[in-house]
C-alpha positions as CSV (number, residue, x, y, z in Angstrom):
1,X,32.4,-122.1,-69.9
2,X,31.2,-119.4,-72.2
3,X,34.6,-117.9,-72.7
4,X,36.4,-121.9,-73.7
5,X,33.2,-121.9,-76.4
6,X,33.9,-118.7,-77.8
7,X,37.5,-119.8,-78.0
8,X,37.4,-122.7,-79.6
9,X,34.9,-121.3,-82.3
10,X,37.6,-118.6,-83.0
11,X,40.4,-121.7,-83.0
12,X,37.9,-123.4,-86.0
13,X,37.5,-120.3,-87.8
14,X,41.3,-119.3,-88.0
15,X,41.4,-123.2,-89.0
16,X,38.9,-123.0,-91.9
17,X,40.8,-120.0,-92.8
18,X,44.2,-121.1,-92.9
19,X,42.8,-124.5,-94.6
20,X,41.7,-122.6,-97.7
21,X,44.3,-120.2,-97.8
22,X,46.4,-122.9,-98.4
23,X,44.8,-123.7,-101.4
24,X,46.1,-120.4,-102.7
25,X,50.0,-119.5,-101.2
26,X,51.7,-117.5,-104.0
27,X,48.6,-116.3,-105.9
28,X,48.5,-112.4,-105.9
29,X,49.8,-109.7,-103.3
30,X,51.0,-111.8,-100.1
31,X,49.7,-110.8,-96.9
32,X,51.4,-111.9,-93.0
33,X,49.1,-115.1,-93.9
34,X,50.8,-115.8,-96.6
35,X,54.3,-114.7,-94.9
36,X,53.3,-117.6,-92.2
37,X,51.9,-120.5,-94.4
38,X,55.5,-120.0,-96.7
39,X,57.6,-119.8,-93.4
40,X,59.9,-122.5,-92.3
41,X,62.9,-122.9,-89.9
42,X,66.0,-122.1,-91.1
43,X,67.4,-124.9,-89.8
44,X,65.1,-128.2,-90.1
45,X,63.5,-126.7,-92.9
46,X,60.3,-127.4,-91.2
47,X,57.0,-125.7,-91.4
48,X,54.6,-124.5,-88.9
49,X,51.9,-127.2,-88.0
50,X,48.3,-126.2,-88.2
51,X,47.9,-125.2,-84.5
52,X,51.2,-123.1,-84.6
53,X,49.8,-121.3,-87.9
54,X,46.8,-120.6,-86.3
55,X,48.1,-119.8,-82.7
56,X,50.5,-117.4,-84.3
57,X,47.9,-115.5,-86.7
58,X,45.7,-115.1,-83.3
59,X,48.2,-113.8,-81.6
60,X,49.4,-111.0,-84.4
61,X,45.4,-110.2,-84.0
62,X,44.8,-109.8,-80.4
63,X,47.9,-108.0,-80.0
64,X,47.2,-105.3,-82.8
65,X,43.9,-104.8,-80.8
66,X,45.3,-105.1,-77.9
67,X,47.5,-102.0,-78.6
68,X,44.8,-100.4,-79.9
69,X,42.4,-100.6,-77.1
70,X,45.5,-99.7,-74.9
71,X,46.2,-96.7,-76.7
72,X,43.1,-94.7,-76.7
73,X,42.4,-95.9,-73.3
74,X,45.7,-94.0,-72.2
75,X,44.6,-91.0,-74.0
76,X,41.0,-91.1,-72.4
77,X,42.3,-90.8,-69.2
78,X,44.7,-88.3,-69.8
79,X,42.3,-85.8,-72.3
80,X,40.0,-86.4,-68.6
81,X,42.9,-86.2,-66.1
82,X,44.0,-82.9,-67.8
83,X,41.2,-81.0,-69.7
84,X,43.3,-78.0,-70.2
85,X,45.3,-79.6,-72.6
């Protein structure tokens, strides 16, 4: 239960975030926020919907961390595994 509360407070923050970003697309150096809110499909000409903005931007997040975290645990082990080294 914890865990569905914690997501959906992080699904209305990226919300309130993307809502006032919107107020400013174009204005100064753009940023993969930017990049997202000025994206469309090639074909239909159709932009991403609230949801897919913010379900995109979380997922660019998590993953960057998720490397991350995935990285250094790697290297952990192995500075443990071989000491010598």
């Amino acid at each position: 239960m914890a865990g569905r509360r914690k997501l959906k407070e992080m699904h209305a923050l990226a919300n309130s975030v993307i809502e006032e970003r919107q107020k400013y697309v174009g204005e100064g150096v753009p940023d993969l926020l930017d990049l997202l809110l000025e994206g469309e499909d090639p074909e239909t000409k159709q932009r991403m919907s609230l949801d897919q903005l913010r379900d995109n931007l979380m997922r660019f997040i998590v993953a960057g961390h998720e490397t991350t975290a995935l990285t250094l645990s790697r290297a952990i082990y192995l500075m443990a595994r071989y000491p010598e080294h």
